[in-house]
N, C-alpha and C positions, 0 to 999 in steps of 0.2 A: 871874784864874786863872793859874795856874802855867805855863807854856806847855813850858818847857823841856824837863821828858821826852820831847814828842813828837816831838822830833827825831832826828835816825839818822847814824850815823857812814858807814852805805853801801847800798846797795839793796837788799840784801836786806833789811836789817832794816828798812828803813821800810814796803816792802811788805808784811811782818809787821806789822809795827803799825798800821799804813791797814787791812789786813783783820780785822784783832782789833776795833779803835776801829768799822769798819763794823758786823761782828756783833753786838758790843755794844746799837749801836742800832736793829740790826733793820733794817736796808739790804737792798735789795734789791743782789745784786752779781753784775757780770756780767766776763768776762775773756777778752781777747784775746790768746791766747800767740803771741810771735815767730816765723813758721814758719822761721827757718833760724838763728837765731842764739843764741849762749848769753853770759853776762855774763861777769864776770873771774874769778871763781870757779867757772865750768861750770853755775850755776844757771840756770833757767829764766828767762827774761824775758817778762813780759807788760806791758800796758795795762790796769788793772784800773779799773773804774766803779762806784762807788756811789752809789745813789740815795736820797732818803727822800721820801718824800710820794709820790701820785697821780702815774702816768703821765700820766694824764689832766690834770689841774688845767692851768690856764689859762697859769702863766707859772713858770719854774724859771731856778735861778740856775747855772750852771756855772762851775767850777770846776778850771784846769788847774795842772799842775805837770808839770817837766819837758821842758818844750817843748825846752829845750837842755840835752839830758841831767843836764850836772854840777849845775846850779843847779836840779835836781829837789830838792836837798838841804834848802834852805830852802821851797820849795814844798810836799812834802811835809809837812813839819814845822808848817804852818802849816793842811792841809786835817785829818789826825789830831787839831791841837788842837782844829780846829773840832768837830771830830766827839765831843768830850769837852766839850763848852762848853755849858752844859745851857742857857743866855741865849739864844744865840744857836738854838741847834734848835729852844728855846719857840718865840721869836718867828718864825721859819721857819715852823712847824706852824700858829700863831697865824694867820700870815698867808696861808697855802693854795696857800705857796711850794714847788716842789719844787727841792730840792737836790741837784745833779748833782756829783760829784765823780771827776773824769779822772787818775787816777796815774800818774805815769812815761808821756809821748805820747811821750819817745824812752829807752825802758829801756834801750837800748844805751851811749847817751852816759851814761845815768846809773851804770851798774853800773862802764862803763870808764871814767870820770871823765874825759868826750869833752863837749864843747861839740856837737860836728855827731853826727850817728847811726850807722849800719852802713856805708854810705853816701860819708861826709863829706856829708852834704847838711845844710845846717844849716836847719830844718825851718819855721823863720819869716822865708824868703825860699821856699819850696817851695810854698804854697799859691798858683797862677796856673795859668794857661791854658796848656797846652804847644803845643796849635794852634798860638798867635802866637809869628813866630821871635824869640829873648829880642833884649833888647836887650845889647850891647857894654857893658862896663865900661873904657872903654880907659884911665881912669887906676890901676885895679887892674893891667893889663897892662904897665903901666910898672912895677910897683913889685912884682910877682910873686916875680921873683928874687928880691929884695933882702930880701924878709919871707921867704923861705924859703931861706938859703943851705946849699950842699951842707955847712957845716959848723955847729956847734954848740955852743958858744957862737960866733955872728958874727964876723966876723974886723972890724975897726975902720973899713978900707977901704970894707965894704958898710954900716956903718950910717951911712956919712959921704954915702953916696947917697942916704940915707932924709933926715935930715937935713937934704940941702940941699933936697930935694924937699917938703918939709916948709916948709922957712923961703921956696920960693919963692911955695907955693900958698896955706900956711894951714895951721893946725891940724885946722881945721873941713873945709877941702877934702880933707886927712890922712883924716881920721875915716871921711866920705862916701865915699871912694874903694875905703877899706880893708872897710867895714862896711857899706855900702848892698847887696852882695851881686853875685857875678857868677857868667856860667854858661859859661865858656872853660877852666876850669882845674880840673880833677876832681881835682886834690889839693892844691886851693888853701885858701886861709881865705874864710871865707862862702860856699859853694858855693851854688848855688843847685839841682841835680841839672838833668836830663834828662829826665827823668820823676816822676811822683806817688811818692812813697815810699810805703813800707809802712802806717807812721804815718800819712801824708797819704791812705788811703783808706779806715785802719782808724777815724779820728776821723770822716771823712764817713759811713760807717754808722751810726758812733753817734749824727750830727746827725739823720740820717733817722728811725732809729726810735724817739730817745728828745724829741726836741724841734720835729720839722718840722711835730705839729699843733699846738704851742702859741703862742697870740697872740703872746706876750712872751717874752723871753728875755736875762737879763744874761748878762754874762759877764768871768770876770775870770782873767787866766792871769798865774801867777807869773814872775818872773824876777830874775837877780840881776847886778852887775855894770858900772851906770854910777851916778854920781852920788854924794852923800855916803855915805859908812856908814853903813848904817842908816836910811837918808831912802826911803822909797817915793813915788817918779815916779809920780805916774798918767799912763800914756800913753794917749791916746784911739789904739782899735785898729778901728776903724771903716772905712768911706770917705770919700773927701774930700767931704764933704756936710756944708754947713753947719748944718743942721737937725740932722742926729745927733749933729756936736761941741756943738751947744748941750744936746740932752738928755744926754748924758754929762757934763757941768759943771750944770746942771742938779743931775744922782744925785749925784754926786760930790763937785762942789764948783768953782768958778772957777778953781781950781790945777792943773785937769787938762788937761795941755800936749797938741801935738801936731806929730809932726813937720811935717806939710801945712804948719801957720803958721811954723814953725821954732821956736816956743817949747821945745820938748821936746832934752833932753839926747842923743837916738839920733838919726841921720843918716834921713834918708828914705826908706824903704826900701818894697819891693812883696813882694807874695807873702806877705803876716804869715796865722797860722793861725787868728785870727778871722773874717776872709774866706770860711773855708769855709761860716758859716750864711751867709749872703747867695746862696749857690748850691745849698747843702741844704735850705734852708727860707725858699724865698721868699713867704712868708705871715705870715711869723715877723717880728716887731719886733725887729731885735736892738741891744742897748746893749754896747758892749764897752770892755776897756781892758787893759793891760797896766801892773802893778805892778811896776815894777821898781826893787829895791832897790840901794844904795851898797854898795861894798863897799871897794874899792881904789880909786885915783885912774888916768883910762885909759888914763894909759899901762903900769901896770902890768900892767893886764888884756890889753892889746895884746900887751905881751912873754910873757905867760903863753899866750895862744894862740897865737903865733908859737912858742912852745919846744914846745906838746903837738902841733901838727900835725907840728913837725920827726921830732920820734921820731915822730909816726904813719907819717911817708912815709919814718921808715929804721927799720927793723926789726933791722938789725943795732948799734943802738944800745947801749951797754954797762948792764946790769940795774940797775947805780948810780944812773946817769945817767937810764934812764927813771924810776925810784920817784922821784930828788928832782921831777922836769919833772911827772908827772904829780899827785904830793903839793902843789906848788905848784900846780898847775889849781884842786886842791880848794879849796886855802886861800883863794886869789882869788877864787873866784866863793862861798864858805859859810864863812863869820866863824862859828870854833865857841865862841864868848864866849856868856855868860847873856845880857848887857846886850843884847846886837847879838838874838840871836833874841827876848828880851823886848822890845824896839824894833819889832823887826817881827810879832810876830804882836799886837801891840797896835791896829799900822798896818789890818792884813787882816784883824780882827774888824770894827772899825768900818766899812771898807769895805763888807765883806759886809750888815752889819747896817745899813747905807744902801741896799744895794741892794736886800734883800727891803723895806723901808718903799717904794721906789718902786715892786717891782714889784707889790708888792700894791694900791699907790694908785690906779695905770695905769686906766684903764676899760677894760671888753672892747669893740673894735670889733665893730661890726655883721657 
């Protein structure tokens, strides 16, 4: 199947077309509008859901995009085509699978071609417990400044700080530091917020009444932005529980890494938004993972979100300058090549169409 038209140059139109491709198929759809915010064009934003199959039915596959607004782009693109893929909905239907499909979890980052939300909360470090006071990032706290200097482009001086901090720790302790998330710095990069975000309460309703009476539940949320071009990471999005990394390699396949073991190309991080079924439906079996696909090599993706939070935290930043900073967000995180989305939605067919054959396999517990 041709995957390429279903892709969207910006949020509004794939919102358009995720609702068109729903109707089409007779989805049930349901929509949660942003209550305070509007996109970059003054348009609406919501969260929109399509279902197909029995509320009821035993075990349904979910389906996110968006989690980190910009890379809605290729997620979208990828739940549309499903939604036109007449193999795949057979076998769906065949199998007594319902199909849950979550568009745009942060329409904010996706419509302003934002990584983090309304916010700066970047929403797959958001899902935890705010009772418990966070923990400290203190090696982000070193290096705070230095990734956000008062000017833009960097002056030579401050990336000579990065650099050495860099060649004393490690790449990988680089990585960790910058990306595992922290909650000291409300205009930092990987925030982790203060509170449940809007998203982060608006997707637990949805866990509630569309999935917390069924046995089973996969689940697979898109993302874009580490590893080869075009290569889809399976990251097991679970908890650290051996038993459920087995059954997600298991569905999946032995390739599917995890940061707990450190196989996985992402730094170790808490608070991911698959976590929220284990607290919305603790009856519910859930198998999860996060697809994340290549795009750039990381350090470029690194500079690319150091440059959009910069204009996000100076406003007075000259109109030039923000269109190339933010045009670059795009380009980094949504490869608009045939090949690259042909690459990927080849990847998240088969995915999906291994996980309805497990969930239908599964037996109903007692």
């Amino acid at each position: 199947m041709d995957a390429i038209p279903y892709f969207s140059r910006n949020y509004a139109e794939a919102r358009d077309k995720f609702l068109a491709a729903a109707k089409a198929c007779r989805a049930s759809v349901y929509r949660e509008v942003h209550p305070s915010e509007r996109g970059s064009q003054g348009e609406e934003l919501s969260m929109d859901l399509a279902r197909l199959g029995a509320k009821g039915s035993a075990a349904a596959l979910l389906l996110t995009s968006g989690t980190h607004g910009v890379e809605g782009f290729c997620g979208s693109g990828c739940q549309v085509a499903l939604l036109h893929d007449d193999v795949f909905l057979a076998e769906a239907a065949r199998a007594g699978v319902a199909v849950l499909m979550l568009h745009a979890v942060n329409p904010y980052g996706f419509s302003h071609l934002r990584r983090a939300n309304e916010d700066n909360i970047d929403l797959n470090r958001n899902f935890r417990d705010f009772h418990v006071p966070p923990p400290e990032n203190k090696a982000y706290a070193e290096l705070h400044r230095y990734l956000l200097p008062p000017e833009w482009p960097p002056p030579a001086d401050n990336e000579r700080h990065l650099d050495a901090w860099q060649a004393k720790h490690g790449a990988k302790a680089y990585q960790a530091a910058v990306s595992a998330g922290q909650f000291h710095f409300a205009d930092g990069l990987f925030y982790a917020g203060s509170r449940p975000s809007w998203s982060n309460a608006a997707l637990r309703a949805m866990l509630r009444s569309e999935v917390a009476q069924r046995p089973r539940l996969g689940w697979i949320d898109f993302h874009t932005g580490l590893g080869p071009s075009g290569h889809g990471e399976k990251i097991y999005a679970g908890r650290d529980d051996a038993t459920e990394v087995g059954r997600a390699r298991a569905w999946w396949g032995a390739d599917v890494t995890s940061f707990f073991d450190g196989s996985s190309t992402s730094a170790r991080v808490s608070g991911v938004i698959c976590g929220a079924a284990h607290g919305e439906c603790p009856g519910t079996e859930v198998t999860a993972m996060a697809l994340e696909y290549g795009t750039y090599p990381l350090e470029e993706t690194l500079e690319a979100l150091r440059a959009e939070q910069w204009v996000h935290n100076h406003r007075e930043a000259p109109p030039g300058q923000r269109k190339e900073i933010k045009g670059r967000m795009r380009d980094v995180f949504y490869i608009d090549s045939d090949d690259w989305k042909t690459q990927v939605y080849a990847q998240a067919r088969s995915a999906c169409l291994m996980a309805v054959t497990r969930l239908a396999a599964a037996p109903v517990r007692p």
